[in-house]
C-alpha positions as CSV (number, residue, x, y, z in Angstrom):
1,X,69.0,72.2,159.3
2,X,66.4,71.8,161.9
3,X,63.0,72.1,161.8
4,X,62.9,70.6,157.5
5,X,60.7,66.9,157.5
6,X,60.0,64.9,154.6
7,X,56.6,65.3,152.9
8,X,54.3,63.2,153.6
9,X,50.9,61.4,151.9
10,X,48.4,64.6,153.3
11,X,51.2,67.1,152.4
12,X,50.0,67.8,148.3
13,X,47.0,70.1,149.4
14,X,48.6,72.8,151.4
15,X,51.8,72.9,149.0
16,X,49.7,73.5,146.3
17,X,48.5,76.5,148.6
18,X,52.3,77.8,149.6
19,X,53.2,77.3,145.8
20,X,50.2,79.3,144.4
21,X,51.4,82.2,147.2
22,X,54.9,82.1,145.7
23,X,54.6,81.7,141.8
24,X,51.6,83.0,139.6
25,X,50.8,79.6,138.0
26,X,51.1,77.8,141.0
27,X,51.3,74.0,140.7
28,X,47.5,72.1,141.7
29,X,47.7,69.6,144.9
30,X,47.4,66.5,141.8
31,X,50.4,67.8,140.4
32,X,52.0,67.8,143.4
33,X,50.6,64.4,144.2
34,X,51.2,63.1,141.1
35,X,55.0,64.1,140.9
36,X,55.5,62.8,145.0
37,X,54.4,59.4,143.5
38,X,57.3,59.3,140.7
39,X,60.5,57.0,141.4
40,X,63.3,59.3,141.9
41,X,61.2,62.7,143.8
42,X,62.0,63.6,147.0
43,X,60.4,66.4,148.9
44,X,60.9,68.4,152.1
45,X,59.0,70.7,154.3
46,X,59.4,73.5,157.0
47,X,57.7,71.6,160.2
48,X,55.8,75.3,159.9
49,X,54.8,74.4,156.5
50,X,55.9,77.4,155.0
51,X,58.3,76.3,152.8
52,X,59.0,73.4,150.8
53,X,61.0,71.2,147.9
54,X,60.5,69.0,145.1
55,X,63.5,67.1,144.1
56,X,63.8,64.7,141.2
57,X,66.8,62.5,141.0
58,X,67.7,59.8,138.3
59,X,70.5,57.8,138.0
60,X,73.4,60.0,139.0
61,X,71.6,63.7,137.8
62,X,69.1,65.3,139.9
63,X,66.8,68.7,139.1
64,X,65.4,70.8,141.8
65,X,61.3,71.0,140.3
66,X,60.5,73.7,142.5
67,X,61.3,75.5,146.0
68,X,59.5,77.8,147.0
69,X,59.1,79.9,150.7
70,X,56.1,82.0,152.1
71,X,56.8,85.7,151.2
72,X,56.6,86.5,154.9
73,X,59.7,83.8,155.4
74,X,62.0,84.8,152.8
75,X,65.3,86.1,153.9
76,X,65.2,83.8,157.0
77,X,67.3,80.6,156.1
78,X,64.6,78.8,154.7
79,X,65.6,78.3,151.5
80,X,69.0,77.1,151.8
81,X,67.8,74.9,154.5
82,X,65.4,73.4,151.9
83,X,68.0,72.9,149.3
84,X,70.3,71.9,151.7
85,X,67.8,69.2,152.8
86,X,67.3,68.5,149.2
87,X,70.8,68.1,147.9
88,X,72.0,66.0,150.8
89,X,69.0,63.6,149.8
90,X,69.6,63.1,146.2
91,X,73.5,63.0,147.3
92,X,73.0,60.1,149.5
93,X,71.4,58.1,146.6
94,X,74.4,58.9,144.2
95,X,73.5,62.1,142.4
96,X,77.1,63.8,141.3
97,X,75.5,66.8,139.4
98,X,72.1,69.0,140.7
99,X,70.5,70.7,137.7
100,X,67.6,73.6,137.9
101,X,66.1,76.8,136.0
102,X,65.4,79.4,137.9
103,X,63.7,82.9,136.4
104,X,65.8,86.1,135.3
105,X,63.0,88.0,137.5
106,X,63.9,85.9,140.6
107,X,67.2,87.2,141.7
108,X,66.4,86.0,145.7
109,X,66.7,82.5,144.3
110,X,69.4,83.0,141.7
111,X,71.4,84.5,144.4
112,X,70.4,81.6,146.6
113,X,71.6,79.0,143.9
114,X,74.7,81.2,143.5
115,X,75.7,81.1,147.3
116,X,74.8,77.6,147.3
117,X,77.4,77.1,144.8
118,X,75.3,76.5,141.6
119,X,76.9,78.1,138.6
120,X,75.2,79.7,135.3
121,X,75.3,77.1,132.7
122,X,72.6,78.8,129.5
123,X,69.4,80.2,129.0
124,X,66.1,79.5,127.7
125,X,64.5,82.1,126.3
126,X,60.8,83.3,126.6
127,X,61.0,80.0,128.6
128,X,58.1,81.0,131.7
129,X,54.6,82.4,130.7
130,X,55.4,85.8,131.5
131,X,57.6,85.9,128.6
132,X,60.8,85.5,131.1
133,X,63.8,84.1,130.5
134,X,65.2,80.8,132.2
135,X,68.8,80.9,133.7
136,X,70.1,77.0,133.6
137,X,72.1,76.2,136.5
138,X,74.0,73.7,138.0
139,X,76.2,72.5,140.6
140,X,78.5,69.0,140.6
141,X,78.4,67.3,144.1
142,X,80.6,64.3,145.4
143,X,78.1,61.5,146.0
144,X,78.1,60.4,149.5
145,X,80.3,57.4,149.8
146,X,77.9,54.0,149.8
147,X,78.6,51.0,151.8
């Protein structure tokens, strides 16, 4: 996992730019802000800035909120680097299970969340704006052990 750094207080703006490349109703550099400033969210970067994670853990459950690469990067590690860098976060502060939806249109990230050992757990119907359906996923993790 090299090259993956936590986000940082100037980091909102040119997320909001990767995520608006990536998804149609990309997420504004407030909402990004705001969520960073929640107890519980972790996020994590490319040191090229071209990809990125939002991770939201509470208690012993966490949800990945979004991850999301530069088309031009996809297919190069990225992503599981990210969620790698993700999991092992929430995982060191004692999340067991790692929830997230993902879109029936996006099979690059299903079959991410698949390799990465997430498994299909339910739908949501007509859940994203396009009219798309949400796959649920989720994977149970041990905690890492605490001192």
């Amino acid at each position: 996992m090299t090259g993956i750094v936590r986000i940082g207080p100037g980091d909102a703006k040119p997320m909001s730019a990767l995520h608006a490349r990536c998804f149609p109703n990309g997420w504004s550099a407030r909402d990004i802000d705001t969520l960073l400033r929640q107890s519980g969210v972790a996020g994590f970067k490319s040191v090229d800035g071209q990809g990125f994670i939002l991770i939201r853990r509470v208690i012993d459950e966490a949800e990945i909120l979004t991850i999301c690469v530069d088309p031009a990067k996809r297919r190069s590690g990225l992503g599981r680097d990210l969620l790698d860098a993700g999991i092992h976060e929430v995982a060191n502060q004692g999340a067991t299970r790692i929830l997230l939806d993902v879109s029936v249109n996006n099979l690059a990230a299903y079959t991410l969340y698949q390799n990465a050992g997430f498994a299909e757990t339910g739908r949501r119907r007509a859940y994203y704006a396009d009219g798309s359906d949400a796959i649920l996923m989720e994977k149970h993790h041990k905690a890492a052990a605490t001192i």
